[in-house]
C-alpha positions in Angstrom: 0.1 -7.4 5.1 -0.2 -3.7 4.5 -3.9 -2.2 4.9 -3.4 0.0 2.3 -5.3 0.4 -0.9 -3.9 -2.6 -2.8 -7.5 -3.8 -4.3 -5.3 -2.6 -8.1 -3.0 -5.7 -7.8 -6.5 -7.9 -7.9 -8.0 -6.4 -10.4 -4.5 -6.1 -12.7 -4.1 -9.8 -12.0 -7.3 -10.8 -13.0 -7.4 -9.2 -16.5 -4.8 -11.6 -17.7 -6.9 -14.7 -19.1 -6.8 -17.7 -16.9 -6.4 -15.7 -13.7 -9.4 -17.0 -12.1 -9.7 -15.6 -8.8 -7.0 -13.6 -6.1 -7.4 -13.0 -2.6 -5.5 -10.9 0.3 -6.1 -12.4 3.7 -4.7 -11.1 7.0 -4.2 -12.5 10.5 -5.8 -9.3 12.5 -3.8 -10.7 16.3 -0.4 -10.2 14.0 -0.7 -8.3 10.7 0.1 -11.0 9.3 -0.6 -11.6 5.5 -1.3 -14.1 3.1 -1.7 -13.4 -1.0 -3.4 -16.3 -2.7 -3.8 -16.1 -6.5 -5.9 -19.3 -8.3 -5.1 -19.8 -12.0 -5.8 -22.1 -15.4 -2.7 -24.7 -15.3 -1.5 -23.0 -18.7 -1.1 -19.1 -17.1 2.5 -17.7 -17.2 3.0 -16.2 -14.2 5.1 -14.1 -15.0 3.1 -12.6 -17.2 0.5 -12.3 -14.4 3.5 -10.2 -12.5 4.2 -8.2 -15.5 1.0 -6.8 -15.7 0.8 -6.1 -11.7 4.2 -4.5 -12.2 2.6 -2.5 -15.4 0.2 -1.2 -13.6 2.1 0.1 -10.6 4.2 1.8 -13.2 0.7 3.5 -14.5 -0.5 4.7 -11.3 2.5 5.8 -9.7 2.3 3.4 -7.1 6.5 3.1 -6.5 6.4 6.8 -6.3 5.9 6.3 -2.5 8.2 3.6 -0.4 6.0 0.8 0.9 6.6 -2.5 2.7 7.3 -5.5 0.0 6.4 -8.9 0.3 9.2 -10.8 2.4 9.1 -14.2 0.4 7.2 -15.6 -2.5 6.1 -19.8 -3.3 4.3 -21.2 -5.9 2.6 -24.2 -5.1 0.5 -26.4 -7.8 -2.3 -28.0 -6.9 -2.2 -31.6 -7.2 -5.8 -32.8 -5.9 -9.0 -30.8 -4.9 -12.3 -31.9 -3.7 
């Protein structure tokens, strides 16, 4: 996971309704990082992308090479307690 300034893909994801909450977590031993993203069952994900990718678009942020994600899932949650 990157340490740089990426706080902008939170805060795009979570102005599209049902986008409840997003995290980035990082293993300090390895660098290591983990993106978790909670929504409403009825979000379209890819509109939740769209509007990261929107934003990045608005502030330049592919102006500048920087490391990408290596793989993506999508998991639903079945159960929670």
């Amino acid at each position: 996971m990157p340490d740089d300034e990426r706080q902008w893909v939170i805060d795009a994801a979570k102005n599209v309704p049902g986008v409840l909450n997003a995290y980035h977590l990082l293993d300090p031993a390895t660098g290591n990082g983990l993106s978790i993203a909670l929504f409403e069952d009825d979000v379209d994900v890819a509109r939740v992308k769209a509007t990261i990718a929107e934003k990045a678009l608005e502030i330049g942020w592919n102006d500048v090479p920087r490391p990408s994600p290596k793989s993506e899932t999508i998991y639903r949650v079945i159960r929670s307690g």
